[in-house]
C-alpha positions, 0 to 999 in steps of 0.5 A: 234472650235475657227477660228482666223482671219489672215487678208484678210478673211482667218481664222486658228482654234485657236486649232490646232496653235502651235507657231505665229512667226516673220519672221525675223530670219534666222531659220524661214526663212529656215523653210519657204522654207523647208515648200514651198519646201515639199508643206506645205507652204499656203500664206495667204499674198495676196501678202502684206508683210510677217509679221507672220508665224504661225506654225499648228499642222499638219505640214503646216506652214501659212505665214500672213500679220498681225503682230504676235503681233496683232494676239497674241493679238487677241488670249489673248481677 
């Protein structure tokens, strides 16, 4: 198992990640709310800006503060 550091000691397997997205869209936004309404949203912001949302194979979605760019990144190394 791979773990992907998302910033403020939090991590995610590199394995189960199906999409790193931007939260700027309106449909991300609704995928947001509908993940926190149904308890399958986990905030690893630590109260710092949304700046990725990372959807996982089970069904939760992640919000981070790291860039989606800097994390795609970090996944291509």
């Amino acid at each position: 198992m791979t773990l992907l550091s998302i910033g403020f000691g939090n991590a995610l397997s590199q394995e189960r990640i199906i999409s790193i997205l931007t939260p700027d869209s309106a449909p991300v936004k609704r995928l947001v709310h509908i993940a926190k309404e149904s308890g399958n949203l986990i905030d690893a912001t630590c109260g710092r800006k949304t700046q990725s949302v990372i959807i996982m194979d089970s069904d939760h979605v992640v919000t981070s503060a790291m860039s989606a760019e800097a994390l795609a990144g970090k996944i291509n190394k």
